[in-house]
N, C-alpha and C positions, 0 to 999 in steps of 0.2 A: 836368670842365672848365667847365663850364657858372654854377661858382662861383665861380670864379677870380676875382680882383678885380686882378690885372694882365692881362687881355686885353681889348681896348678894346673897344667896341660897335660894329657896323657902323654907318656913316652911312647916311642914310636919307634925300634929295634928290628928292624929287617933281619938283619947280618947279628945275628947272636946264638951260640952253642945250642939252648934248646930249640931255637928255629930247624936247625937242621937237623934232629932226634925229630919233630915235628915231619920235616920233609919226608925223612926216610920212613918213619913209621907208616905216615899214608901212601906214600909210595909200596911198601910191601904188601898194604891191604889193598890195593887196583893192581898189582903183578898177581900175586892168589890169585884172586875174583877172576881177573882173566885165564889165566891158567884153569880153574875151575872151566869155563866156556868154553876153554879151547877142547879140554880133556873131552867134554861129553856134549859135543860137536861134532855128526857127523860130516867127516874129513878135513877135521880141526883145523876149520878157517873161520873166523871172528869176522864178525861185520863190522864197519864202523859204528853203527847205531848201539851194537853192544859195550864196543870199548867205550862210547860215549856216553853209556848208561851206565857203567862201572865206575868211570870218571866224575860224573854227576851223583852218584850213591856216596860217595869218598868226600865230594867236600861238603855237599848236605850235613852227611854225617858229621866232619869236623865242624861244620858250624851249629847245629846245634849242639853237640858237648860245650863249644866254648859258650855257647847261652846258657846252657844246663849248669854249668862251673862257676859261672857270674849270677845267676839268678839263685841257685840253692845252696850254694858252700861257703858259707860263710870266711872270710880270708881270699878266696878264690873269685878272680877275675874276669871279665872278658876281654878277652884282649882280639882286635882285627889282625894284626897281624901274624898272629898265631895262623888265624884262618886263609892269611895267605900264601904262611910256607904249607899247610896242611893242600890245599889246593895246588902249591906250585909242585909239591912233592907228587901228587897223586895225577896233575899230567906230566912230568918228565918219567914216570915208570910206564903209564901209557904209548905215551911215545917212543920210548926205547923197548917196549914190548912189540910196538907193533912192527918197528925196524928188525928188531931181531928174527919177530916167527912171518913176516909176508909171505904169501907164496906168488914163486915167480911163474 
C-alpha cells in the first residue's frame, strides 16, 4: 500500500488555530498538576523528576486520546501533529512554571 499513487498523503499542519487551543489546553493541564505538587509540598519546592513526571503524564495523555479519537470515533482522526502541539504545549507551561516559582 505504501506505493500506491492513488491514496493521498496525510496533511501535515503545524501552524494551525486548533494547534494552539491543543497547546494551551495541555499547557493548563501540566501548570494545575504542578501547582497541585507545589501546593502540597512541603516548602513548595518541586523537583525536577516531578515536573518531568507531569510533563510525561500530559503528552502520554494526549497521545493516547489521539489513538482513542482515530481507533473508536468514527469521522475522527489521528493525527501526529496534534500530538505535537499537545506535547510542545505541555513543555513550554513546564518551563515557564519552573522559571516563574524557582527558588533562589
Amino acid at each position: 500500500m505504501s506505493v500506491m499513487p492513488s491514496l493521498p498523503a496525510p496533511e501535515f499542519k503545524l501552524v494551525a488555530p486548533d494547534k494552539l487551543v491543543h497547546a494551551f489546553v495541555y499547557g493548563v493541564l501540566v501548570w494545575l498538576g504542578l501547582r497541585a505538587f507545589r501546593r502540597y509540598r512541603p516548602g513548595n519546592a518541586l523537583t525536577l523528576m516531578q515536573g518531568f513526571g507531569m510533563f510525561t503524564f500530559a503528552s502520554a495523555w494526549g497521545a493516547m486520546m489521539e489513538y482513542i479519537q482515530g481507533a473508536y470515533f468514527p469521522g475522527r482522526f489521528f493525527e501526529f501533529d496534534d500530538m505535537i502541539a499537545n506535547t510542545a504545549g505541555a513543555a513550554m507551561a513546564w518551563l515557564l512554571f519552573f522559571i516563574l516559582y524557582r527558588k533562589s
